[in-house]
MIVEX-812604 format. One record per atom (N, C-alpha, C, O): residue in three letters; x, y, z. Coordinates in pm, whole numbers, plus 50000, padded with zeros to 5 digits. Layout:
// MIVEX-812604
ALAXYZ/...
This chain:
// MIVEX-812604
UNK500844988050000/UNK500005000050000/UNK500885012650000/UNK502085011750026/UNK500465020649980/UNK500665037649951/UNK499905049149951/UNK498685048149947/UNK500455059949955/UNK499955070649985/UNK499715076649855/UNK500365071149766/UNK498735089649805/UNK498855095949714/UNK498725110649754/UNK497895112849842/UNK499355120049709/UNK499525132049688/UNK499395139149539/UNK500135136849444/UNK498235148549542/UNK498235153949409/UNK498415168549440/UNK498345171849559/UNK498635177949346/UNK498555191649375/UNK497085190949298/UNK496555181849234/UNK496535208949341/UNK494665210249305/UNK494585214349196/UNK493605221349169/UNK495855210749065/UNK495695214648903/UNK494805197748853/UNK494395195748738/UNK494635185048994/UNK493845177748919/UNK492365179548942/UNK491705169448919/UNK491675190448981/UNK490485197248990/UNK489675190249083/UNK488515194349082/UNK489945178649183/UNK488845171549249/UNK488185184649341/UNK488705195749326/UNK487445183649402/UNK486675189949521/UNK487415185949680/UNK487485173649682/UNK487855190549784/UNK488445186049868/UNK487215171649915/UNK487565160249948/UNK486025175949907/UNK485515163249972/UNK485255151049851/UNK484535142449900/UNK485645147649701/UNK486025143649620/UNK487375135949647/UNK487415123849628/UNK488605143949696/UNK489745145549761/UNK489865131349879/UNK490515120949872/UNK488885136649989/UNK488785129050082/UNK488315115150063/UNK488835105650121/UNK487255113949974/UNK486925104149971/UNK487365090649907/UNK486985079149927/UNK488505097049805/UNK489305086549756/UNK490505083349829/UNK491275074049805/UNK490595092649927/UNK492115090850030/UNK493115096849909/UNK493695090549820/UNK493115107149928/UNK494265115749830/UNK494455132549902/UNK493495140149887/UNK495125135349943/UNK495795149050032/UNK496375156949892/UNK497225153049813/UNK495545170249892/UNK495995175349744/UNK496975188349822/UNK496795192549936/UNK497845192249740/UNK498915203849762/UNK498385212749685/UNK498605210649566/UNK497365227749726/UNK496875234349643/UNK497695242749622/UNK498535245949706/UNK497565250349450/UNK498145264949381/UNK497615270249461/UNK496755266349540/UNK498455286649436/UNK497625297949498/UNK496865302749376/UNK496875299149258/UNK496335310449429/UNK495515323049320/UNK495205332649361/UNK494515334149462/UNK495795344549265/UNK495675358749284/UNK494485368349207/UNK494005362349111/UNK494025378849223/UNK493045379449156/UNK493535391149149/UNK492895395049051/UNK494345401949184/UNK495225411049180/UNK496175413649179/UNK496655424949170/UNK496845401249190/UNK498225399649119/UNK499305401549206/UNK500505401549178/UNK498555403749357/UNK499695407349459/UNK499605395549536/UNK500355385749536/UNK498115398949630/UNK497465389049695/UNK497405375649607/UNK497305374649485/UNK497505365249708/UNK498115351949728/UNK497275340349802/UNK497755335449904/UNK495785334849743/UNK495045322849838/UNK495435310649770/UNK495945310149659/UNK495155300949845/UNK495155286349836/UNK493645283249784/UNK492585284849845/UNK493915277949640/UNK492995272349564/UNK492155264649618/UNK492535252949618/UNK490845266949679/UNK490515256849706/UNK490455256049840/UNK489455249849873/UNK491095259649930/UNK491145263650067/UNK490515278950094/UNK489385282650127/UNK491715286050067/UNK490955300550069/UNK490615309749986/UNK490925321550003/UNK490035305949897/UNK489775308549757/UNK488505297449684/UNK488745290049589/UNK487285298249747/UNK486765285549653/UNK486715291149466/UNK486865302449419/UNK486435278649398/UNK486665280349284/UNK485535286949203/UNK485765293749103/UNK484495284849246/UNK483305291149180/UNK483475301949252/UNK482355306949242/UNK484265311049335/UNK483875325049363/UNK485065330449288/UNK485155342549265/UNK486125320349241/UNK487145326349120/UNK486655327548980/UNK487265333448892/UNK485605322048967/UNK485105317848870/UNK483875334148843/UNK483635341648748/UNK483555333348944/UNK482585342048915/UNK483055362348935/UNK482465373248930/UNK484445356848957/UNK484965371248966/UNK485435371148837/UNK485535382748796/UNK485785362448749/UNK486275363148587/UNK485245369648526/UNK485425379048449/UNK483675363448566/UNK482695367148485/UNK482085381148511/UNK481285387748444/UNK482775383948638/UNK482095395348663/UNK483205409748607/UNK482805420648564/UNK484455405848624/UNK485525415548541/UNK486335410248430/UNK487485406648454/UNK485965409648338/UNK486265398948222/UNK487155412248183/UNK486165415648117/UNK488025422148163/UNK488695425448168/UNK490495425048294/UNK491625429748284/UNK489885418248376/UNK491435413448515/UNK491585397948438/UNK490875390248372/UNK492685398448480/UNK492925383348397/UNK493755378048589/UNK494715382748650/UNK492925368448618/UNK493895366848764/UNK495025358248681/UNK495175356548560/UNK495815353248807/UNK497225346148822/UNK497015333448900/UNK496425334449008/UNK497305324848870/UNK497995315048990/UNK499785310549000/UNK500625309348912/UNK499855309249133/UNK501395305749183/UNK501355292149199/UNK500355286949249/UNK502575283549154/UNK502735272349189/UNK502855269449377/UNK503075277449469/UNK502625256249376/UNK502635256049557/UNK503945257649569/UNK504515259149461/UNK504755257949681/UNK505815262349720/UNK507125243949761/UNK506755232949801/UNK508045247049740/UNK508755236549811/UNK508615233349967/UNK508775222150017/UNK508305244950033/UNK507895242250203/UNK506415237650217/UNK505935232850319/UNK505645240150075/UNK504255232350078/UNK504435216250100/UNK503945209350190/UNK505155212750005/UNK505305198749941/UNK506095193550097/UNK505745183550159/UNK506935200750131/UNK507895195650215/UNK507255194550375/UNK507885190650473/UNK506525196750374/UNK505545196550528/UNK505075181950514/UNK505255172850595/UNK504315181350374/UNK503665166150341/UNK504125160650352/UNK503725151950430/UNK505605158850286/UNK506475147050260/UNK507175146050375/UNK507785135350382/UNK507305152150456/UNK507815151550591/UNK507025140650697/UNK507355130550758/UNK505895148350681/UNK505075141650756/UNK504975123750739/UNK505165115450828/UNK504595121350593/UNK504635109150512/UNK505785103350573/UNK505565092450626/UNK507005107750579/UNK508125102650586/UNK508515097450748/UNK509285088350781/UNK507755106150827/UNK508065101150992/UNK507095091151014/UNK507245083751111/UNK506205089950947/UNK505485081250928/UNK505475068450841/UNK504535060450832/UNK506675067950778/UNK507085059750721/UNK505605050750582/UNK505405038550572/UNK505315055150549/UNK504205055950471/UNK505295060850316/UNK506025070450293/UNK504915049250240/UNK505275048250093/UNK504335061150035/UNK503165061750071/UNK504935072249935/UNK504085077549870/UNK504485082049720/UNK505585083149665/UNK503095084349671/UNK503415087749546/UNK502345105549519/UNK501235110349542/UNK503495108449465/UNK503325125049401/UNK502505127349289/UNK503215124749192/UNK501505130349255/UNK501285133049117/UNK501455149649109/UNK501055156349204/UNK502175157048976/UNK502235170648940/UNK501435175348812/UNK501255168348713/UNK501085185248824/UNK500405194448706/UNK501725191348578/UNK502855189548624/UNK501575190848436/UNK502655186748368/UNK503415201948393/UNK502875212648421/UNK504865199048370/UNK505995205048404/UNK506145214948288/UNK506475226548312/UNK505895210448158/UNK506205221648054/UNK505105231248069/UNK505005236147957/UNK504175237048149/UNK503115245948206/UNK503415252048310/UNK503145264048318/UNK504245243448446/UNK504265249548541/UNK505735244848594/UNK506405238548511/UNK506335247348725/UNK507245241448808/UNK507005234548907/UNK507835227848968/UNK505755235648934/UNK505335229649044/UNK506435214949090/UNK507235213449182/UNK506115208149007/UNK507395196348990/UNK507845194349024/UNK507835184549098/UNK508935203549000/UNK510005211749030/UNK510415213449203/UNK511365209749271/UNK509015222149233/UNK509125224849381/UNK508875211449496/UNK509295212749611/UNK508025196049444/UNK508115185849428/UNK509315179849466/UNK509555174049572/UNK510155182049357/UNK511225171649347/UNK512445179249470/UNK513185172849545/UNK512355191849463/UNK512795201649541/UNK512905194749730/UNK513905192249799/UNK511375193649762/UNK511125191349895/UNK511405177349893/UNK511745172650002/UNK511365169249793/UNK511395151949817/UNK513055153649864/UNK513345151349981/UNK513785156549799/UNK515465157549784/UNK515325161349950/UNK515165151850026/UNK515375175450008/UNK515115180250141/UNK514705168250259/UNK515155164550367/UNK513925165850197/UNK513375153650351/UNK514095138850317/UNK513745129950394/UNK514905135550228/UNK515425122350227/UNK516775125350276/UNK517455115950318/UNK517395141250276/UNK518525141150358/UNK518195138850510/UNK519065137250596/UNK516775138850534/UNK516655137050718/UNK516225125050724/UNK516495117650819/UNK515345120750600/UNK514895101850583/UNK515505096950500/UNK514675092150424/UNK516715094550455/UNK517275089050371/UNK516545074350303/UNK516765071950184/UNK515685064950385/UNK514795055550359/UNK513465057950328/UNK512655049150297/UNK513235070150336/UNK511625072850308/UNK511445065950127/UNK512205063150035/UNK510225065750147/UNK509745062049985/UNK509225072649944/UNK508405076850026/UNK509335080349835/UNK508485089949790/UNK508865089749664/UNK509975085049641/UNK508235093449579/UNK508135090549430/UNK507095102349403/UNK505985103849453/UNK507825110949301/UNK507525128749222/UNK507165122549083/UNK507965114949029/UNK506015125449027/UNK505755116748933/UNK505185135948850/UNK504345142948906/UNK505825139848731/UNK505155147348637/UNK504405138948560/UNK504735127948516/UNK503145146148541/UNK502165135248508/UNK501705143548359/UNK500545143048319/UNK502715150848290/UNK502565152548192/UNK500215158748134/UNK499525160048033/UNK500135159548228/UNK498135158348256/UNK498175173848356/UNK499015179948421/UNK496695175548320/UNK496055190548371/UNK494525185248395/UNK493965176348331/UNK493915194048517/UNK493005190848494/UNK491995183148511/UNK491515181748623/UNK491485176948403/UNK490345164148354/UNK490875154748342/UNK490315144348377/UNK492445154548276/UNK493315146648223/UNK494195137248386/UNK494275125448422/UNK494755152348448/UNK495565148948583/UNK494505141348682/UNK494935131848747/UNK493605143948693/UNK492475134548775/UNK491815124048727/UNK490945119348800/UNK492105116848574/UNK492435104948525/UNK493255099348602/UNK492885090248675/UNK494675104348597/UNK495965099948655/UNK495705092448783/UNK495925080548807/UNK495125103348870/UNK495215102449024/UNK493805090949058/UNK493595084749163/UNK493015090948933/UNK491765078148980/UNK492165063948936/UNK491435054348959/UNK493505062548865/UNK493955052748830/UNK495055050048913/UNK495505038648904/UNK495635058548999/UNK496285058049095/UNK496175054549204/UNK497225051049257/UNK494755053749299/UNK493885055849310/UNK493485035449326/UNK493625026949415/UNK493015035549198/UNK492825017349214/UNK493845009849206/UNK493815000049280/UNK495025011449121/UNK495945005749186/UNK496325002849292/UNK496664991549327/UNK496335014649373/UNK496155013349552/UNK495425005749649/UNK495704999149749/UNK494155009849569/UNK492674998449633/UNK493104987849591/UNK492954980849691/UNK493494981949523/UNK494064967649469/UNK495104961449532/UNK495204949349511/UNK496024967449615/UNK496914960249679/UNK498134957349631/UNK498884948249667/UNK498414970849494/UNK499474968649411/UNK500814978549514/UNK500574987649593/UNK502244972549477/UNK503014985349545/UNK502914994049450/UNK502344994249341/UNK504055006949553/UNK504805022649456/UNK504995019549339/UNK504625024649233/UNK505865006849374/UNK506665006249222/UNK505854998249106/UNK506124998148986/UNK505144993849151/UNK504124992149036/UNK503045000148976/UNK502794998548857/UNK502265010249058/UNK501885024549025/UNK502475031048919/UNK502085033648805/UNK503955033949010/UNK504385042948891/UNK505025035348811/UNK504905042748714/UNK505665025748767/UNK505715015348641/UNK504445018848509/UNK504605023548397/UNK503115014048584/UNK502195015748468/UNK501735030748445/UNK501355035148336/UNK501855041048608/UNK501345049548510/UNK502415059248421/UNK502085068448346/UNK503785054648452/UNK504745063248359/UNK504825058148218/UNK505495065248142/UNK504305047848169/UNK504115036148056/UNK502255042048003/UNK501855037947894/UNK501675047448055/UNK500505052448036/UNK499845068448003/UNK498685068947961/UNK500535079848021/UNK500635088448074/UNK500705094347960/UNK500585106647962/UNK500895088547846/UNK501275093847737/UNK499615092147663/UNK499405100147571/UNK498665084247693/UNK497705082347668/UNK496535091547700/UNK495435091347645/UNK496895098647789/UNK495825115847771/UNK496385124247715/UNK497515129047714/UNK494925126547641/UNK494695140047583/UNK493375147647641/UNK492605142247720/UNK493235158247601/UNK492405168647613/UNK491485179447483/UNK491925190147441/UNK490245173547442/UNK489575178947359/UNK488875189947407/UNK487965188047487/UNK489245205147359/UNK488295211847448/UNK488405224647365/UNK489205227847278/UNK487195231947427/UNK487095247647305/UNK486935259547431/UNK486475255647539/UNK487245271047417/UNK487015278447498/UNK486095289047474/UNK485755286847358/UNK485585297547504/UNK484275312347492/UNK484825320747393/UNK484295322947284/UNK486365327447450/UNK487145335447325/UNK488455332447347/UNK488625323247428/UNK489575337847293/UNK490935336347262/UNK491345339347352/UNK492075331347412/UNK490975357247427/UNK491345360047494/UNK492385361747573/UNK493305369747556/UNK492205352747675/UNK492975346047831/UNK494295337247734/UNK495455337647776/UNK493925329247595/UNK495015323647517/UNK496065337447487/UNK497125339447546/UNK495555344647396/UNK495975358347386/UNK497085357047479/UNK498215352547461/UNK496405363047609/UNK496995373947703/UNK498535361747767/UNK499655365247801/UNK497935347147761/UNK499205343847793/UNK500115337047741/UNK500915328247773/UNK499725345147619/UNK501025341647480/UNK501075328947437/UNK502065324547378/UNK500015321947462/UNK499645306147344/UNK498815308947272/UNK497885301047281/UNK498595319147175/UNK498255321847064/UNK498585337047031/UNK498745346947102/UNK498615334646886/UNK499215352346847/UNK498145362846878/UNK497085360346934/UNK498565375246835/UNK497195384446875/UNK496715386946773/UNK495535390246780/UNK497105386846689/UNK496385390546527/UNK495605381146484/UNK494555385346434/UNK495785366846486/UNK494645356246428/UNK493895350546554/UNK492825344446547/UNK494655353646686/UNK493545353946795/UNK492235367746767/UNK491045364846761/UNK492555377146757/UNK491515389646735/UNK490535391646617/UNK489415396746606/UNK491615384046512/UNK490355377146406/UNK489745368846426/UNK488555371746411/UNK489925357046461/UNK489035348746519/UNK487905354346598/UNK486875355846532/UNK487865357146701/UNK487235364046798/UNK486225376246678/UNK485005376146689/UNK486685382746606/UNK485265386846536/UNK484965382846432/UNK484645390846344/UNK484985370146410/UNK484215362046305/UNK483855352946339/UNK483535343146271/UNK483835354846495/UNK482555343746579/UNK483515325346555/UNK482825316046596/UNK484545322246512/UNK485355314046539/UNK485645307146702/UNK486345311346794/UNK485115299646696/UNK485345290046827/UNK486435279246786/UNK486265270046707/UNK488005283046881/UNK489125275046890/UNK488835263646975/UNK488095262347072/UNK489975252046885/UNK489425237846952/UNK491015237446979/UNK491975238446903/UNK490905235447112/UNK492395235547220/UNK492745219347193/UNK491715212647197/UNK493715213047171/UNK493995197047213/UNK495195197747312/UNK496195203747274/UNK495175191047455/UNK496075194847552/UNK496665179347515/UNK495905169747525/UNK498105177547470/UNK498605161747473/UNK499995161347519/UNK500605169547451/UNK500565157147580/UNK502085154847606/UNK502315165747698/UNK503405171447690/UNK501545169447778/UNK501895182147870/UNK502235196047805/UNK503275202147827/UNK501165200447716/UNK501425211147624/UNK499615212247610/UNK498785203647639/UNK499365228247547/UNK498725230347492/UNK498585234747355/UNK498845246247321/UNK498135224747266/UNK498185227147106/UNK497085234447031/UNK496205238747105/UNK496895237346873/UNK495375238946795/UNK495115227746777/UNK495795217746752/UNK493435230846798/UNK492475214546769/UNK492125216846650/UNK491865205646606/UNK491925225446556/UNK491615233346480/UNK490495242146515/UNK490455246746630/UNK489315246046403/UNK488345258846462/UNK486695249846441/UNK486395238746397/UNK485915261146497/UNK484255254246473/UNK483745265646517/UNK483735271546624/UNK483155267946367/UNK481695279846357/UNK480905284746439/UNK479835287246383/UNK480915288646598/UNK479935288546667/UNK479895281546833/UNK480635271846850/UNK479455284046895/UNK479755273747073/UNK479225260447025/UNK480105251847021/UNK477755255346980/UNK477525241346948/UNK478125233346913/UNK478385222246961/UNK478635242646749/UNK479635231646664/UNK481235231046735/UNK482075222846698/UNK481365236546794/UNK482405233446874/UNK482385222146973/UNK483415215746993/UNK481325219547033/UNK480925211947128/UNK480885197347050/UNK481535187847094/UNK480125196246938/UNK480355184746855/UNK481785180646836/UNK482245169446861/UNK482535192346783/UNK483665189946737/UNK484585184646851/UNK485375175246847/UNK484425189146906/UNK485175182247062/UNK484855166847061/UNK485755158447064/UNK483695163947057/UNK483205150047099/UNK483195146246924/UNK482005143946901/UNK483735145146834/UNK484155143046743/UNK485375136346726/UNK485735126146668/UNK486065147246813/UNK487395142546823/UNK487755132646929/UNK488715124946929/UNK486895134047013/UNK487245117347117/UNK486715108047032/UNK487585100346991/UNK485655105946990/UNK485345093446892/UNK486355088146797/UNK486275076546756/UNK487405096946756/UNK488555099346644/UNK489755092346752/UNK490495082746725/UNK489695101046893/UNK490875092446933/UNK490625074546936/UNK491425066246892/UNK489005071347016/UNK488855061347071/UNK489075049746944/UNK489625038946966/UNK488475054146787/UNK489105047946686/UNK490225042746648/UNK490395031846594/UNK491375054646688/UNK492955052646621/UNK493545045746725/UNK494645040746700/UNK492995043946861/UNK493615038346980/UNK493325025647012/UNK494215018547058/UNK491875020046989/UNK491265007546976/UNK490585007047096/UNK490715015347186/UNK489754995947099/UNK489064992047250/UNK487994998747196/UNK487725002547082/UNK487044999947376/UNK485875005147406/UNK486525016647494/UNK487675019447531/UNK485055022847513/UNK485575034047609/UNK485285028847763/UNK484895037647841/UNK485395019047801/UNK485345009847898/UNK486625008247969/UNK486875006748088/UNK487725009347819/UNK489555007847863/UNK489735021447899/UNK490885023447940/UNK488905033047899/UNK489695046447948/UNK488535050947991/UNK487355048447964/UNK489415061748101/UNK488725066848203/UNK488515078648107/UNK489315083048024/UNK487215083148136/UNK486025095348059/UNK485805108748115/UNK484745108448178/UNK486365120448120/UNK485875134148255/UNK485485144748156/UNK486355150448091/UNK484785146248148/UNK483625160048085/UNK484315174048195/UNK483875174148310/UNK484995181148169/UNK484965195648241/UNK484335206048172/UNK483885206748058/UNK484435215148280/UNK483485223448260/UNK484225237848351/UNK484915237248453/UNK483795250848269/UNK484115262648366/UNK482695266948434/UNK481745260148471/UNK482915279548434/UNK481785282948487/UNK480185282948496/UNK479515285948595/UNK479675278348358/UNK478385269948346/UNK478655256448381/UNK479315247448329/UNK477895257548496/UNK477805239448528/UNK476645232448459/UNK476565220248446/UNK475575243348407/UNK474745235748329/UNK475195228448172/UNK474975217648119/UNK476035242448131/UNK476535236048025/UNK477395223948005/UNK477505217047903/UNK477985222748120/UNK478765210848125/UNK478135198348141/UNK478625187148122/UNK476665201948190/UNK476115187448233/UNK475415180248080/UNK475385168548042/UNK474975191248026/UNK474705194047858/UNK475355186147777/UNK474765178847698/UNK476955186747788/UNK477975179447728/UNK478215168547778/UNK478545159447701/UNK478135166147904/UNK478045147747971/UNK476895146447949/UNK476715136448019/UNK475575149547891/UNK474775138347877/UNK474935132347704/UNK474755121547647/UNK475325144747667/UNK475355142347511/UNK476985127847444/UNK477105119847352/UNK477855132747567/UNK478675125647537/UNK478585108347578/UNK478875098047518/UNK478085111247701/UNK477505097747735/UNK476325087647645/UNK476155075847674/UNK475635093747545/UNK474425092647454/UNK475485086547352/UNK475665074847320/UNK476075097647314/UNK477085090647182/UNK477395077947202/UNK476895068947135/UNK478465075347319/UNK479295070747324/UNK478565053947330/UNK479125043747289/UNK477345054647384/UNK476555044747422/UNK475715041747315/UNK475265030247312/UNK475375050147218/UNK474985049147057/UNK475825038547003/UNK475295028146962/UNK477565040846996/UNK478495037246940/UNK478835027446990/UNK479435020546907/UNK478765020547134/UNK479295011547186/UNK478135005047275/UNK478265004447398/UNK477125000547216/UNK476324993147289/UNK476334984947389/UNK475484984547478/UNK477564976147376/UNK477624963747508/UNK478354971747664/UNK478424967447779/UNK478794984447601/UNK479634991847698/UNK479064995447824/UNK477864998347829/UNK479814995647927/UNK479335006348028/UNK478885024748028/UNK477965031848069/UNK480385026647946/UNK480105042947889/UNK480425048447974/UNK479895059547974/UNK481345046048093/UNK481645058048227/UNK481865068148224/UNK483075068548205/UNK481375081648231/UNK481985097348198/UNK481665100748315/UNK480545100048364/UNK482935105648379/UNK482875116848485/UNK482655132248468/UNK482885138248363/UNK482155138248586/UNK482095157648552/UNK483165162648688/UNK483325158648804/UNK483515169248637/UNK484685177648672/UNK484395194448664/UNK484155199148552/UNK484415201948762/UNK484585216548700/UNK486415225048676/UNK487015228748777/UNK486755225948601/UNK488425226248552/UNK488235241548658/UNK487365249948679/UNK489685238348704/UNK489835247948836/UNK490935258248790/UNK491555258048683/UNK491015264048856/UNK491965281248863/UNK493195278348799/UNK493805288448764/UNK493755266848771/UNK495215264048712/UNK495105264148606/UNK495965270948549/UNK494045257248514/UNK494235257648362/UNK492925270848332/UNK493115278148234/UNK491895272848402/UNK491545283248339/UNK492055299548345/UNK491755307248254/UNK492905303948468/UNK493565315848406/UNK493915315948223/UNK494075325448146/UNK493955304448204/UNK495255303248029/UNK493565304947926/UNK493255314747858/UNK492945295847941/UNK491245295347850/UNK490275301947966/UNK489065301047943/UNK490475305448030/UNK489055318148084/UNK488025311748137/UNK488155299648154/UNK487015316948167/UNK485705311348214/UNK485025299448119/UNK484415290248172/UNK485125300148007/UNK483865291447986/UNK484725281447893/UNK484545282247771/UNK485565272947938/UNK486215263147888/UNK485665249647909/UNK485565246748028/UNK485235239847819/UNK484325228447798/UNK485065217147722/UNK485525218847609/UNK485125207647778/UNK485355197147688/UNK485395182447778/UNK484625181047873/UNK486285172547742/UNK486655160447769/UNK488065155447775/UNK488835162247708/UNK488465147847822/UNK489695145247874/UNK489625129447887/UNK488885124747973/UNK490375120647803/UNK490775106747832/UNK492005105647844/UNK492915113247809/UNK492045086847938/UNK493385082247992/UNK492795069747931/UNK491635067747893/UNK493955060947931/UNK493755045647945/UNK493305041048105/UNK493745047248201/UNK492495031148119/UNK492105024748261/UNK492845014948306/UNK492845004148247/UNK493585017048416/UNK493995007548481/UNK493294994848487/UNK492124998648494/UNK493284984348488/UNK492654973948533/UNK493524960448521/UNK494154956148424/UNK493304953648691/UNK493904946148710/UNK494054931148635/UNK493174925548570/UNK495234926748659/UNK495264913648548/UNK494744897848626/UNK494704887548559/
């Protein structure tokens, strides 16, 4: 058995959190760029959420957690002699990692035997809380560390992220897209289709409108689940959502309909998620889509 540690870029809810036995290391978030809360602690996310919508001109910030964050945990873990495993927001986005691998180094000079394992999980998100629910049953299963992270560093490469955002904007402002074909876009009513894969954010290409975007998203998971094989039974399913939670529920029922159209004998599992303060500073309030992993499952 083992421990898990995620930071709050994998969007659970603390009582989400609790209930799978997972202790998350939250970002901060600033909403003025000085001031400094804990995501999720002192800062809930729908009141970050609803300060975007209400000054859609402030673009807030978030700070990665700190090395004395990580290092309290792993401390603790460590006098306690409790095996653990790290999951991080992917590294080419943030440092968090970084500050991770930072505090693990720190507490093995005082536990030189501790187990701890910093895992960049290359995942954000919809995607990173794949990670951590497959992490997660491995655990419930009675597997060790080193078999965790064996499959999920052999796996990890298997999320992506289909998703469209409201406007360019927030892309704009933090320089993952230009400003000139971001600002055209934006007045010719162009809805960008984001694909998040390998710990990066890429173009999905475009779609005419919020609907056809919404198709196009769930277009493109049908496209992955094709070129990859299986059912959607072998991967874990998370619908996110920003600040319309209706709209998001809109898109898990529709995706769940498809998917169960297409795969009759299936179960069809799709989770909802609302994508939290880490990836939406970058896509803004009303960021929508889906996020698959491969599923763990035991042999």
């Amino acid at each position: 058995m083992f421990d898990i540690i995620a930071d709050s870029a994998c969007d659970f809810t603390p009582e989400m959190a609790q209930k799978m036995g997972v202790e998350i290391v939250p970002f901060y978030v600033s909403l003025d760029g000085e001031h400094y809360r804990k995501e999720g602690k002192e800062i809930a996310v729908r009141d970050f959420y609803q300060f975007m919508v209400d000054n859609p001109s402030a673009y807030p910030k978030t700070s990665l957690a700190s090395i004395e964050d990580f290092e309290e945990v792993f401390r603790r873990q460590a006098e306690a002699g409790r095996p653990t495993l790290c999951l991080c927001f992917t590294g080419r986005m943030s440092g968090c990692v970084g500050s991770a691998r930072n505090a693990r180094e720190l507490v093995l000079e005082d536990y030189p035997d501790a187990k701890i394992e910093v895992m960049d999980s290359a995942a954000a998100t919809v995607t990173e809380a794949t990670m951590v629910e497959n992490a997660v049953a491995i655990r419930d299963a009675g597997c060790t560390l080193d078999e965790a992270v064996t499959w999920l560093e052999a796996e990890k490469s298997t999320n992506n992220i289909f998703f469209t955002v409201g406007n360019l904007d927030y892309l704009i402002k933090g320089g993952r897209i230009g400003k000139v074909s971001g600002r055209a876009a934006n007045l010719l009513g162009i809805k960008p289709m984001i694909l998040f894969k390998d710990g990066e954010i890429f173009s999905g290409g475009v779609a005419r409108g919020r609907q056809k975007s919404f198709e196009k998203a769930l277009e493109q998971l049908m496209n992955y689940l094709d070129a990859n094989g299986g059912t959607p039974d072998d991967y874990r399913i998370i619908v996110g959502y920003g600040y319309d939670e209706e709209e998001g529920k809109r898109l898990w029922m529709q995706t769940r309909a498809a998917l169960r159209a297409k795969y009759p004998a299936a179960q069809c599992e799709v989770g909802l998620l609302q994508i939290g303060c880490t990836i939406a500073v970058h896509t803004g309030p009303y960021a929508l889509g889906m996020g698959i992993m491969r599923r763990w499952k035991k042999q």
